[in-house]
C-alpha positions as CSV (number, residue, x, y, z in Angstrom):
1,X,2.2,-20.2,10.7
2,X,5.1,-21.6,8.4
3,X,8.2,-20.6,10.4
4,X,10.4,-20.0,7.4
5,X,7.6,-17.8,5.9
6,X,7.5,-15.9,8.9
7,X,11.4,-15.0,9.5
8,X,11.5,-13.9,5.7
9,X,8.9,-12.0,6.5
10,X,10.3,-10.4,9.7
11,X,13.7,-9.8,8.1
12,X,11.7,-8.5,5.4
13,X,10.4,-5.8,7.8
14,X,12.9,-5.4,10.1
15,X,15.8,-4.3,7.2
16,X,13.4,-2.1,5.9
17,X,12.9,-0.2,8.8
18,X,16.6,-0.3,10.1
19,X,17.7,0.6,6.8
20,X,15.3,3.5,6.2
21,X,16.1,7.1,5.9
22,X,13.2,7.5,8.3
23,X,12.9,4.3,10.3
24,X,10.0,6.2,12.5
25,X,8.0,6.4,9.4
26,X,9.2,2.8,8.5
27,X,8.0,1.6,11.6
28,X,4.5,3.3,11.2
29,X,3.8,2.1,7.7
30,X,4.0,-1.6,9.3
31,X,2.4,-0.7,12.4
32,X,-0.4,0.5,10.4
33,X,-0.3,-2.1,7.4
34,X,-1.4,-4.9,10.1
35,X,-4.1,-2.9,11.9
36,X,-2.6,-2.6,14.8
37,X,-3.1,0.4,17.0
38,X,0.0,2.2,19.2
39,X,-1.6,1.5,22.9
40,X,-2.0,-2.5,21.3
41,X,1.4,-2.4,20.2
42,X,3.1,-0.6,23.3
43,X,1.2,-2.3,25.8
44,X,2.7,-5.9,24.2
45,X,6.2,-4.3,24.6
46,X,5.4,-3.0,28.3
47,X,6.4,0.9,27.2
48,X,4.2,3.5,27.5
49,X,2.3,4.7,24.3
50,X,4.4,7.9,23.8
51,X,7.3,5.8,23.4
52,X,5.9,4.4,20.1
53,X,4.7,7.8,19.5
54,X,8.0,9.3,20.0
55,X,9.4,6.8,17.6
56,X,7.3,7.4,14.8
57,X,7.4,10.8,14.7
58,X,11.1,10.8,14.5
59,X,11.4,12.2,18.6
60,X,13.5,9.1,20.0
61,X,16.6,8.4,18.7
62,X,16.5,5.5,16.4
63,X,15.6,2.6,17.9
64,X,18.8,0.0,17.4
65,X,18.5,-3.9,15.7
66,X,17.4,-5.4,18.8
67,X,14.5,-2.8,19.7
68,X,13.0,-3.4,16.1
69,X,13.5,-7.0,16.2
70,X,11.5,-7.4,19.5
71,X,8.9,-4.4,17.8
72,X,8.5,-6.3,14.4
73,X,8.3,-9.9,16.2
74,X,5.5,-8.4,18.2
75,X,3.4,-6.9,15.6
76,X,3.8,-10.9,13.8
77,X,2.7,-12.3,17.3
78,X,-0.5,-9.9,17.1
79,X,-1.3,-10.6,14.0
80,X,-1.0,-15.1,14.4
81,X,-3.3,-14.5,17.6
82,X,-6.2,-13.0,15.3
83,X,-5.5,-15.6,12.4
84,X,-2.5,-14.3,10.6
85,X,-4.2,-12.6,8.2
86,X,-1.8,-9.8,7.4
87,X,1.0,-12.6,7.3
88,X,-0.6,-14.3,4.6
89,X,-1.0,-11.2,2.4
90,X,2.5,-10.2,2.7
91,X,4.4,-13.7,2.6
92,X,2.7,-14.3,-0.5
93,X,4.6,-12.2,-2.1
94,X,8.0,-13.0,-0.9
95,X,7.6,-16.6,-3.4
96,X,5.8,-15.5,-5.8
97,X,6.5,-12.7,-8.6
98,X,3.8,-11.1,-11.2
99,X,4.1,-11.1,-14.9
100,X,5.1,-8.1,-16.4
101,X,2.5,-8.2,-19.0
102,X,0.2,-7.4,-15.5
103,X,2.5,-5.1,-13.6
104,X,4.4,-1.9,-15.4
105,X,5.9,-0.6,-12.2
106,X,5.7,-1.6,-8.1
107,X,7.4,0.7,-5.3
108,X,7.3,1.1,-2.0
109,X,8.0,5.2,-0.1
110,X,9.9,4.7,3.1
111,X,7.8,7.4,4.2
112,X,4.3,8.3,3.3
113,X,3.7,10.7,0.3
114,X,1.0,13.6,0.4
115,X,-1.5,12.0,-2.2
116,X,-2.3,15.4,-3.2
117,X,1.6,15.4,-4.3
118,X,1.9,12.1,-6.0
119,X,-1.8,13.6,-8.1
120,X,-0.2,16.7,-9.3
121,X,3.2,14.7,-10.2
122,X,1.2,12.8,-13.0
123,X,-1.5,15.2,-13.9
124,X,-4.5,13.9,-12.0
125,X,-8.5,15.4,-11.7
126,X,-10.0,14.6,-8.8
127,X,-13.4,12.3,-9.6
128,X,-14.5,11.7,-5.4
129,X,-12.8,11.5,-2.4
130,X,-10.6,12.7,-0.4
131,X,-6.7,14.0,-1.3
132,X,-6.8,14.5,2.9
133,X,-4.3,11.5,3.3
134,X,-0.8,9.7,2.0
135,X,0.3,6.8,0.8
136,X,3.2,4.2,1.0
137,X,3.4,3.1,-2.7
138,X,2.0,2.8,-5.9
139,X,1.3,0.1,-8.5
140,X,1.0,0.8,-12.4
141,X,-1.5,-2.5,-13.2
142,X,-2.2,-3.7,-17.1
143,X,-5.8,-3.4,-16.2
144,X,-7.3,-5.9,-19.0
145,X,-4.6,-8.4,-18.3
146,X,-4.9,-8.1,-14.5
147,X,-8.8,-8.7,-14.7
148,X,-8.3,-11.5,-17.6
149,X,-5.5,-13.7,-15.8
150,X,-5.9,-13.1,-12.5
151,X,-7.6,-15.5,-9.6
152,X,-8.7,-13.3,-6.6
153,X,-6.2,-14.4,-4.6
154,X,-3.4,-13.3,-7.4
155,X,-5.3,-9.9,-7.3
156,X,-4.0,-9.1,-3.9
157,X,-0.8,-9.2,-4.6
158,X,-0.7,-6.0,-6.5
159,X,-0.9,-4.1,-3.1
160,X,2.6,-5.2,-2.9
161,X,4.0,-4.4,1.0
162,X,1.0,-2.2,1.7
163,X,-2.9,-1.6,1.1
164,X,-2.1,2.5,1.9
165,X,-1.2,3.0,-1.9
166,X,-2.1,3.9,-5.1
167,X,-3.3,1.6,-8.0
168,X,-2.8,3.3,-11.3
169,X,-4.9,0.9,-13.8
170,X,-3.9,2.1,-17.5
171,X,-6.1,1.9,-20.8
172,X,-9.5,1.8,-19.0
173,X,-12.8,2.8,-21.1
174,X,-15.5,3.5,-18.0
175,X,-13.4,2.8,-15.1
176,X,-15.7,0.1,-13.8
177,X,-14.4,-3.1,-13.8
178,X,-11.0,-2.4,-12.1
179,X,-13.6,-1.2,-9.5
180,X,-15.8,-4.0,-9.6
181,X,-12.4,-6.0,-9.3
182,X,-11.4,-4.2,-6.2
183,X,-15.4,-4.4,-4.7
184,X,-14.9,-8.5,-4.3
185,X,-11.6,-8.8,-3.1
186,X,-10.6,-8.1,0.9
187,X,-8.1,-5.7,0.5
188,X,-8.8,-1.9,-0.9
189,X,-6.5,0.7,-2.2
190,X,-6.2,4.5,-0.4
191,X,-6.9,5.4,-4.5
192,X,-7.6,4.7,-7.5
193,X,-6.1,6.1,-10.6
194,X,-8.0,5.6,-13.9
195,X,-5.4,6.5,-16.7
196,X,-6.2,7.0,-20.0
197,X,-9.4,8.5,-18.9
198,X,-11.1,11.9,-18.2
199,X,-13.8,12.3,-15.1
200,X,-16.9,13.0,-17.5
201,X,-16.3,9.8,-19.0
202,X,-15.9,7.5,-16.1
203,X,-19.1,4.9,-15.5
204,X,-21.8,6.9,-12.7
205,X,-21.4,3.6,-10.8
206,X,-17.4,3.9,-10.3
207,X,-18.1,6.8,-7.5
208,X,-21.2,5.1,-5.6
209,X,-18.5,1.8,-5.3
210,X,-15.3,4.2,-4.3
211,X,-17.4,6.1,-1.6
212,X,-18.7,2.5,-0.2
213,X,-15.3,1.4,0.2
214,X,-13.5,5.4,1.2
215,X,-11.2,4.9,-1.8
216,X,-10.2,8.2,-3.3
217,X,-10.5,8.1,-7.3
218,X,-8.3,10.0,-9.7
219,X,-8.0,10.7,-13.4
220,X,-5.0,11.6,-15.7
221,X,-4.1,11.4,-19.5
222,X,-0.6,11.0,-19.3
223,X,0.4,8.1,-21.1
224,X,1.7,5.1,-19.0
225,X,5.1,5.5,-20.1
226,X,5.7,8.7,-18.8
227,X,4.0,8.2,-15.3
228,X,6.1,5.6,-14.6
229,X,9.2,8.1,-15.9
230,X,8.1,10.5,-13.5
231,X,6.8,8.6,-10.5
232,X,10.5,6.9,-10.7
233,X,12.2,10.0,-10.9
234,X,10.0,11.8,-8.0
235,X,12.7,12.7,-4.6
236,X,9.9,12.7,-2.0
């Protein structure tokens, strides 16, 4: 792994989390972002697994620079021993932006949002899935120009710092390609949100693809504009 990619990368993470209003739920977010479960993680670090429990649940004081620097290195170290998978996704993005003729809007939560909470914000309908779950950011995508312009590999890049968000594709007719889009690509959503769309007229096969993949659809009207407005304005 490119050494310069990965301290970005782990300065990237570590000021995030340090610098967070909830570095617990910080912490989690990456924890969880690169697959890694809490006995993996505390076992590497030679704590017991309440310790990273404690910490993510906001129990233990905040853990200091050093502690997340030695946490965030660890998570990377994990990740290079299964083939750095996760570390490609992110680094990726640190070079490279995205046209805004793609991408209205792109923000990440310090903390995880009740989906149910970010779907009554913009005026969703629920077309499948489940609202049981949160997510760490959103991404408003120009869904023609996203299909038309981008290779598969510039696809992934609209999950931003996390897959645990929402993609809001805008103007859709059926609903189906953004799906078909997300079906041959490695990395899936927590939701979907079709705008511009109501659930009787979404494509039958949009459901039978989300419930493949456990990604949690959504519907709204509200024009683009305004979600972003809102979603921008929203104190979580």
């Amino acid at each position: 792994m490119k050494t310069g990619m990965r301290n970005q990368l782990a300065e990237k993470m570590a000021g995030e989390i340090t610098l967070s209003d909830s570095p617990g739920h910080a912490l989690k977010k990456w924890r969880m972002s690169f697959e890694i479960a809490p006995g993996v993680l505390s076992e590497r670090l030679g704590v017991s697994p309440s310790v990273i429990s404690d910490y993510e649940g906001g129990r233990r004081k905040s853990p200091g620079t050093a502690i997340v620097g030695k946490i965030v290195d660890t998570i990377l170290a994990i990740d290079e021993e299964s083939g750095g998978r996760h570390i490609q996704q992110f680094s990726s993005m640190l070079y490279t932006g995205m046209d805004d003729d793609v991408i209205y809007d792109m923000h990440e939560y310090a903390a995880p949002v009740p989906l149910q909470r970010f779907a009554d914000a913009i005026g969703c309908t629920l077309l499948c899935g489940s609202m049981d779950q949160a997510i760490h950011g959103y991404t408003a995508i120009n869904s023609l120009n996203a299909i038309l312009q981008l290779s598969s590999n510039e696809f992934n890049r609209i999950y931003g710092w996390s897959t645990e968000r929402s993609l809001i594709f805008t103007n859709v007719s059926t609903g189906k390609s953004p799906m078909v889009a997300i079906r041959v690509t490695p990395f899936k959503p927590r939701c979907v949100v079709l705008q511009g769309i109501g659930a009787a007229d979404v494509h039958p096969i949009v459901e039978k693809m989300a419930e493949r993949d456990r990604i949690t659809v959504l519907c709204t009207n509200m024009e683009i504009e305004k979600i972003v407005n809102v979603l921008r304005e929203q104190e979580w």
